[in-house]
C-alpha positions as CSV (number, residue, x, y, z in Angstrom):
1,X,122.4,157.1,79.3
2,X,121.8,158.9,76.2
3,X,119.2,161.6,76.0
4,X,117.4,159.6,73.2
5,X,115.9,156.7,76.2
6,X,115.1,160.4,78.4
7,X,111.3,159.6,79.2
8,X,108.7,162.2,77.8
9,X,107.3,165.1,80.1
10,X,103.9,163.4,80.1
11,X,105.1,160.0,80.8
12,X,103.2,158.9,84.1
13,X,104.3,159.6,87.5
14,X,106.3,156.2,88.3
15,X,108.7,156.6,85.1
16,X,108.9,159.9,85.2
17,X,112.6,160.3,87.1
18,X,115.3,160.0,84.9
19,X,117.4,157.2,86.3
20,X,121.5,157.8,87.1
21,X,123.8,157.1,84.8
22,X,124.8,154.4,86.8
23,X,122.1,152.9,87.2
24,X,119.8,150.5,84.3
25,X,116.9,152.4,83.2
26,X,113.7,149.8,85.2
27,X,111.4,150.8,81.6
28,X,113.9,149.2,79.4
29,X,112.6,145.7,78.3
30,X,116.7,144.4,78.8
31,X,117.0,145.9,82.3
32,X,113.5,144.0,83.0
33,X,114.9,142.2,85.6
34,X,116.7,144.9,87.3
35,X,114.2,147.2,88.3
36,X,111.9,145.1,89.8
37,X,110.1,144.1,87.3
38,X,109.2,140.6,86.0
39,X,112.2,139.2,83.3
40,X,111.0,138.9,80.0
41,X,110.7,135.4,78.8
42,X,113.9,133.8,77.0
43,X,114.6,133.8,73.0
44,X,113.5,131.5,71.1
45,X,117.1,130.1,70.5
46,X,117.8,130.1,74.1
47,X,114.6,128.6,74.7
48,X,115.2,125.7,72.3
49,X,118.4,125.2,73.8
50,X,117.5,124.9,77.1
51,X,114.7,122.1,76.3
52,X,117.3,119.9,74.1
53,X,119.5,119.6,77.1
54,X,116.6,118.4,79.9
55,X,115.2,116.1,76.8
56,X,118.4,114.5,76.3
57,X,119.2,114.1,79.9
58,X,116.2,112.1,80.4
59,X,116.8,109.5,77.4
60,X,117.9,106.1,78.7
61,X,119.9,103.6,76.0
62,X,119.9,99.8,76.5
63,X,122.7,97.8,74.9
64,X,121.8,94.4,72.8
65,X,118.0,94.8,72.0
66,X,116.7,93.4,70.6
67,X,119.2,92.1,69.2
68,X,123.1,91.6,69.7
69,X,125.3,95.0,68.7
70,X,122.0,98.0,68.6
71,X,121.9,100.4,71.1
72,X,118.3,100.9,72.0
73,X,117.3,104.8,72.2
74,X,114.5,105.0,74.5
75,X,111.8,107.5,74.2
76,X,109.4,106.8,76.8
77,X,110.4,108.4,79.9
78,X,110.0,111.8,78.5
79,X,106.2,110.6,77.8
80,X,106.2,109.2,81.4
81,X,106.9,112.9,82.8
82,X,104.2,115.8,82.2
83,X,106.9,118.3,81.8
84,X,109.0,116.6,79.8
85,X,106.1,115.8,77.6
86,X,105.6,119.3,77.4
87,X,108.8,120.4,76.5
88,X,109.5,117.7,74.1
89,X,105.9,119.4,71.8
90,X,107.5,123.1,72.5
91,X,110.5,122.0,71.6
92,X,109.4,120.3,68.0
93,X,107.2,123.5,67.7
94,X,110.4,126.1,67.9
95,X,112.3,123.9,65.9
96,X,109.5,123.7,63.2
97,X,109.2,127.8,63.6
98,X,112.7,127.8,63.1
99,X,113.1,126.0,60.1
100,X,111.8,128.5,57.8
101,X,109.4,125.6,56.4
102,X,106.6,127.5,57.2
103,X,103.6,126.3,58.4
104,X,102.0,122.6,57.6
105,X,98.4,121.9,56.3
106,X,99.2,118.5,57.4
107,X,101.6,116.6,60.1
108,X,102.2,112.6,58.9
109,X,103.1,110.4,61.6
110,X,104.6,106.6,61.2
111,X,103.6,103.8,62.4
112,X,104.3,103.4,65.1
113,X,106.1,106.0,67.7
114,X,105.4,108.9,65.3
115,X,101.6,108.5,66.7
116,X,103.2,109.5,70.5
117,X,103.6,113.1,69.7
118,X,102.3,113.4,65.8
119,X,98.6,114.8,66.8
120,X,99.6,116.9,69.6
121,X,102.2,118.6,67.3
122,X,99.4,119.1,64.6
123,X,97.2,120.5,67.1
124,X,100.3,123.0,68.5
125,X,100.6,123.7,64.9
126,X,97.2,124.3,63.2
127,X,97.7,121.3,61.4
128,X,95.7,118.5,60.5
129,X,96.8,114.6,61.5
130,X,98.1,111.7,59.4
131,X,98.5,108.0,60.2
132,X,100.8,106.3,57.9
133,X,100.0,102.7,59.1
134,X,101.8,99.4,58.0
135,X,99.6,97.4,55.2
136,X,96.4,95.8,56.0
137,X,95.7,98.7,59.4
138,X,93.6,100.9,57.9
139,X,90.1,100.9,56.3
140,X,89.2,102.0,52.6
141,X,90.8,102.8,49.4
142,X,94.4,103.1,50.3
143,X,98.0,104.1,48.7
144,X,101.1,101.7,49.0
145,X,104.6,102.3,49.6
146,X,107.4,98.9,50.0
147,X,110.2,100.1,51.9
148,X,113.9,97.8,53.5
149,X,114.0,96.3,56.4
150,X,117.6,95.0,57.4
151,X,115.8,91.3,56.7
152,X,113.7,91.8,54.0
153,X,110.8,94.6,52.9
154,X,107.2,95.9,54.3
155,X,104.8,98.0,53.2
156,X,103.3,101.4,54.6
157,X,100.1,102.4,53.6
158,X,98.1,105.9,53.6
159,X,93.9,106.2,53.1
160,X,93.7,107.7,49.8
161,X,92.0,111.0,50.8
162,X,94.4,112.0,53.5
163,X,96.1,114.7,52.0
164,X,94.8,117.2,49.5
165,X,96.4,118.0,46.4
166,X,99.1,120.8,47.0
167,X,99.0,120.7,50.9
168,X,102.0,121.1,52.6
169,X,103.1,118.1,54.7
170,X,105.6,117.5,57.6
171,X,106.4,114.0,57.8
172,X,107.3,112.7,62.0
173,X,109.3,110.6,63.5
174,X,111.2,109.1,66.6
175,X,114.6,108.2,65.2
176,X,115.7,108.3,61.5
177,X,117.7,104.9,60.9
178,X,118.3,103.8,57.6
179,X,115.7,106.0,56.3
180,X,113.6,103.7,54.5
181,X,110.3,104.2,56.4
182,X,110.2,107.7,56.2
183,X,111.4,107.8,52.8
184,X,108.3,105.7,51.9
185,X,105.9,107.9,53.5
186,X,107.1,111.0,51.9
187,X,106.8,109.0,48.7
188,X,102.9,108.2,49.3
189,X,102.7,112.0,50.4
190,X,103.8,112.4,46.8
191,X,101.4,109.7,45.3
192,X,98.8,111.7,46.9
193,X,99.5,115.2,45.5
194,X,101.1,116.9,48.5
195,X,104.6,118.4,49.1
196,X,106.9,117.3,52.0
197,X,108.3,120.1,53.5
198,X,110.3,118.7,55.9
199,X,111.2,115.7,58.2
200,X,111.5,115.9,61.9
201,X,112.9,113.1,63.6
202,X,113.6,113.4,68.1
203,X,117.1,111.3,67.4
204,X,119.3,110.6,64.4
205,X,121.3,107.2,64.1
206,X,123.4,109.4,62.4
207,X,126.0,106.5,61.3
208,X,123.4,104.9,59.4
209,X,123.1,108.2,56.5
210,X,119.0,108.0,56.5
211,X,118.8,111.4,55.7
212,X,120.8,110.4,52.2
213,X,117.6,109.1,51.3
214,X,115.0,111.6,52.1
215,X,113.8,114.1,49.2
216,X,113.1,117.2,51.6
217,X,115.0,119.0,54.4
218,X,115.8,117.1,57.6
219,X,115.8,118.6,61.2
220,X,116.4,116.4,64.3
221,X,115.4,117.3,67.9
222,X,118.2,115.4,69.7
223,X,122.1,114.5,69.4
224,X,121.7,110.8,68.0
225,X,124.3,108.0,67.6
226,X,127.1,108.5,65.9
227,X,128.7,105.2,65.5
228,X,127.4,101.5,65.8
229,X,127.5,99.0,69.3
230,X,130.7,97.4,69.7
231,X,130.2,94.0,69.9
């Protein structure tokens, strides 16, 4: 070891020998582990990493519903699990810090699955909480966005005073399909003089090129589908 890591002569009595050369040096933050000490927590990469893998393991897919040829992605049982739950909010939360975005006055959550995780998020984040709630749900002056369906159109609507002129917005989902939902509540974000920062989505139907149609940066949690059902 170089005589640069050579502890200082007032350095207290338990560091104070100079370890072997062959030996890690215990006061090291890397060689933690090694000298009896407790290991430092992971990186934030390796972290991340870790949590995709038991979040993806715990998805389960049903063929044909609701209907003939879709694969059905289902979220639930990480819900159904305390620890998953957990590690599915840290998980959004590191990949949020990761982004660069920076941080969100506001998390918008869609109707309907975005409301499972939205608030908690917000809350893990500092941020204030958004329903963006198909037409006719919520109460006073409102703003309207139509969005396509794969059998005709529907509306989302947000209250009018949700989000403050030049707040910073992260819009929520479960999956990302064709992208016409969330593309509709980033537009009423807009309407409402906010910025959309970013989309985060837990799964991608990747096949389907939602994020084509989205006006800000895209990040999602989980490896998605990357072709449709055979039928």
């Amino acid at each position: 070891m170089s005589s640069t890591n050579t502890p200082a002569a007032h350095t207290s009595k338990a560091t104070s020998s100079h370890p072997s050369r062959d030996k890690p040096d215990p006061t090291l933050e890397s060689n933690a582990s090694q000298g009896g000490f407790a290991a430092t927590r992971p990186s934030a990469a390796a972290e991340l990493a870790s949590l995709k893998i038991k979040l993806q393991s715990s998805l389960r897919q049903f063929p044909d519903f609701p209907e003939p040829g879709i694969l059905f992605e289902d979220i639930l049982p990480i819900f159904a699990n305390p620890e998953l739950h957990e590690g599915l909010l840290r998980a959004l939360e590191l990949a949020v810090e990761k982004s660069g975005w920076g941080k969100p006055d506001v998390v918008v959550g869609l109707d309907a699955r975005g409301f499972l995780f939205g608030p908690s998020l917000a809350l893990r984040l500092g941020a204030s909480f958004v329903p963006v709630r198909k037409r006719g749900k919520l109460p006073g002056p409102c703003e309207t966005a139509e969005f396509q369906k794969e059998y005709g159109s529907d509306f989302f609507q947000m209250q009018a005073d949700a989000v403050k002129q030049g707040q910073k917005v992260l819009v929520v989902d479960d999956i990302i399909a064709t992208g016409g939902s969330a593309a509709a509540a980033g537009s009423l974000v807009t309407k409402l003089g906010g910025t959309v920062a970013g989309y985060v989505f837990i799964l991608e139907l990747d096949f389907l090129k939602g994020r084509d149609k989205l006006d800000a940066p895209v990040y999602t949690l989980l490896t998605g589908q990357e072709e449709k059902l055979e039928q």
